[in-house]
N, C-alpha and C positions, 0 to 999 in steps of 0.2 A: 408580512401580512399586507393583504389589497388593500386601502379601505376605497370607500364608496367613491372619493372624488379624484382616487387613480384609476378606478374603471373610469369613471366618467370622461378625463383627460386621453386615455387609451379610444377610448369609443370615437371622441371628437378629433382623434390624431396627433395631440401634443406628442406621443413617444412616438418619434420620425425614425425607423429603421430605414438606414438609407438604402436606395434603390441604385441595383448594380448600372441601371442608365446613367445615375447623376453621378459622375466623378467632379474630383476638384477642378481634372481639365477639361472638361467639358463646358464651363460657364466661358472660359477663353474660345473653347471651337466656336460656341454660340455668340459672341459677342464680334466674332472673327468673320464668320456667314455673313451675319445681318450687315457689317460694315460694307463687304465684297455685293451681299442684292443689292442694298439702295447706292452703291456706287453705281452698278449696272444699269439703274432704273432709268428711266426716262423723266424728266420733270414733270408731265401728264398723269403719270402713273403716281409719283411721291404723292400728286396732289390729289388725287383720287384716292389713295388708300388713307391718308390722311383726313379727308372731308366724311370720307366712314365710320373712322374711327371716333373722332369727332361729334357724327352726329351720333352714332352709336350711344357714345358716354352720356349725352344728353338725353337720348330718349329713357335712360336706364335711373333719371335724377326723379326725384319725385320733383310733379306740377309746380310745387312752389318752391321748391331751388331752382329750377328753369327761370320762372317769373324773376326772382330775386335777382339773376346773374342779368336777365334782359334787362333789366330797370338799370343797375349798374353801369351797364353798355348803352344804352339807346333813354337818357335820363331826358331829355330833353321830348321825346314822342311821347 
C-alpha cells in the first residue's frame, strides 16, 4: 500500500531510478574531462570562469548574506 508521503517522496524524486547515463564509471570519465579542460586552460580563462562563477553564487544569496559576508571582508570600511 502507497500511503500519502510515498506519493509525496515519488513526486519530489526521493525514489532515484537510475538513469542508464549515470554509470558508476561515468563520475571517473567526469572527474577525468574536467582535470584534462582546466589542465588545457589558459590562466585568463581559469580566472574568468571562475570570477563568474563567483559572482554568479553571489548574486543568487539573498541582500543580507551578501551584506553579512562583506562586513566580514571589508570590516574596517
Amino acid at each position: 500500500m502507497i500511503t500519502m508521503s510515498r506519493i509525496k517522496e515519488e513526486m519530489l524524486g526521493y525514489e532515484y531510478t537510475q538513469n542508464d547515463w549515470i554509470e558508476p564509471q561515468a563520475h571517473v570519465m567526469v572527474d577525468e574531462l574536467v582535470e584534462y579542460q582546466v589542465y588545457c586552460m589558459t590562466l585568463s580563462e581559469l580566472t574568468q570562469r571562475v570570477t563568474k562563477q563567483m559572482r554568479d553564487e553571489y548574486y543568487s544569496n539573498p541582500y543580507d548574506e551578501m551584506t553579512k559576508q562583506y562586513r566580514e571582508v571589508f570590516q574596517d570600511e
